[in-house]
N, C-alpha and C positions, 0 to 999 in steps of 0.2 A: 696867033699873035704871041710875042715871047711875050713872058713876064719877065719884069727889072725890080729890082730890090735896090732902094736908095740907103747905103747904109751911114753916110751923112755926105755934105754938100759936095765932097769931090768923089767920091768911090760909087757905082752902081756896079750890083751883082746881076746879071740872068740867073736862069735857069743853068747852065752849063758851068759856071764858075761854081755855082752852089754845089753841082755834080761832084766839079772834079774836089773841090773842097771837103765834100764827102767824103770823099776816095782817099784822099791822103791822108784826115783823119785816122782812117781806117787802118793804111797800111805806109807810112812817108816814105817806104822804101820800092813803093813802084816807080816802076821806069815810065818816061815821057812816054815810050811806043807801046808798055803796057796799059797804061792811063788811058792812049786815043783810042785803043781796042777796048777798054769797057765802057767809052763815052760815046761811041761811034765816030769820033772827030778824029782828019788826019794830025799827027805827032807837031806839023808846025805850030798851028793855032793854039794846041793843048800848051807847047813849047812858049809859047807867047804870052796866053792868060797867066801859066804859073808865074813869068818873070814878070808881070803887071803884079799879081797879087802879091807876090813879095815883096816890088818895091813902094806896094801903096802901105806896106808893114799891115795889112789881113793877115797875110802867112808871115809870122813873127821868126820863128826858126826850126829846125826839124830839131829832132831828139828822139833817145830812146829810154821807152816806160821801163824802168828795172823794179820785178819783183821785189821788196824790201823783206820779204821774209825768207826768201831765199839765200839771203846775203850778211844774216843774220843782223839787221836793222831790223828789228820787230816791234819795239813801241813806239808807238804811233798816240803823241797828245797833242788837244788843242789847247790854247791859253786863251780867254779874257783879260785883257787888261783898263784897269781906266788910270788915268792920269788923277794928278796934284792938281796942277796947273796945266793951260793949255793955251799958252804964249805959242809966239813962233819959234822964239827960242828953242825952249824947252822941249818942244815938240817934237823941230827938226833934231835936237842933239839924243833925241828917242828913237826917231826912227833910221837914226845914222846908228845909233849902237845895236840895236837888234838886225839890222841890214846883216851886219858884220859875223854874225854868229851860223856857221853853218849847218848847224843843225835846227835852224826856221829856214822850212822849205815851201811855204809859202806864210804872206803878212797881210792884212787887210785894217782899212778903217773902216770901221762899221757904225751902225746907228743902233739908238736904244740904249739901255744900259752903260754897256759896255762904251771904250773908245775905240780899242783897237782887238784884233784876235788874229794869233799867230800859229801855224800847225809844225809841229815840232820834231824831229822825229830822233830815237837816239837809240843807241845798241842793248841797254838792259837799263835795269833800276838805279843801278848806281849812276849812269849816267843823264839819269832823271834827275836825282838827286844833283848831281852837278850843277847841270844847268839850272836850275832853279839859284840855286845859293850862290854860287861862285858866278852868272852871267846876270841872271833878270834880279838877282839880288843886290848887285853893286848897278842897277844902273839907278841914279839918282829920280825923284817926281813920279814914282809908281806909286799909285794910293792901296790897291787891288789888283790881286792877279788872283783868277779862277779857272783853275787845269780841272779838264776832263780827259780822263785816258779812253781810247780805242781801244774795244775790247775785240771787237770782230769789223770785218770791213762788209758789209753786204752787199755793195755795188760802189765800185768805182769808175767812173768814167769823164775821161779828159776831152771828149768830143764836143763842140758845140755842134748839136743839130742846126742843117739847116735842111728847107723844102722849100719845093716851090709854091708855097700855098696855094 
């Protein structure tokens, strides 16, 4: 009997979608007819589930992981921030200004402490310096900001596992 993974009220995964979602994980640049060959499934079906899983947005978009230290992007920090206030306002005109900034390459709201923590990433110290003063410094209703720099990465990984439990 397959197992189904309901992952909310319109999408159910098998066994075989988790496979191939594995898979591209791994590597987004396999091909459909490479894909059916390590799932044992002919290229149509595999053809079919990806264009399901993309359109039900599971598979959000391909991309590629670029080393940042190769590219000399090397610091790598996270921010804490809490608010002033925490209107809708104020909120939304927070998280519209840091949106904007491309050097946050990812932004989350979080619980606890903090309100928000944003990973940052920028080419050298000066550029640290920057951004702090000249971006997260002019944005208005910051109470707190608490930078941690990345000193070493010891594992990074973009994958969400799945199994078939």
């Amino acid at each position: 009997m397959k197992k189904e993974h309901v992952i909310n009220h319109n999408v159910v995964l098998d066994e075989i979608d988790m496979e191939i979602l594995n898979y591209i994980q791994a590597d987004g640049k396999l091909s459909v007819r490479e894909l059916s060959k390590q799932i044992n499934l002919s290229p149509t079906p595999v053809h079919q589930r990806l264009k399901r899983l993309e359109s039900t947005g599971i598979i959000h978009h391909y991309a590629a992981i670029i080393d940042q230290s190769k590219i000399g992007q090397h610091i790598l920090f996270f921010v804490n921030i809490i608010l002033k206030e925490h209107s809708t306002s104020l909120g939304g005109a927070f998280i519209k200004s840091i949106t904007t900034f491309k050097e946050v390459t990812e932004f989350y709201t979080i619980g606890g402490e903090h309100d928000f923590m944003i990973k940052v990433v920028v080419a050298d110290m000066a550029g640290y310096r920057n951004f702090f003063v000249k971006k997260l410094g002019e944005i208005p209703n910051i109470a707190k900001l608490q930078s941690v720099i990345v000193l070493d990465t010891i594992k990074r990984e973009i994958a969400i596992p799945f199994s078939a439990r």
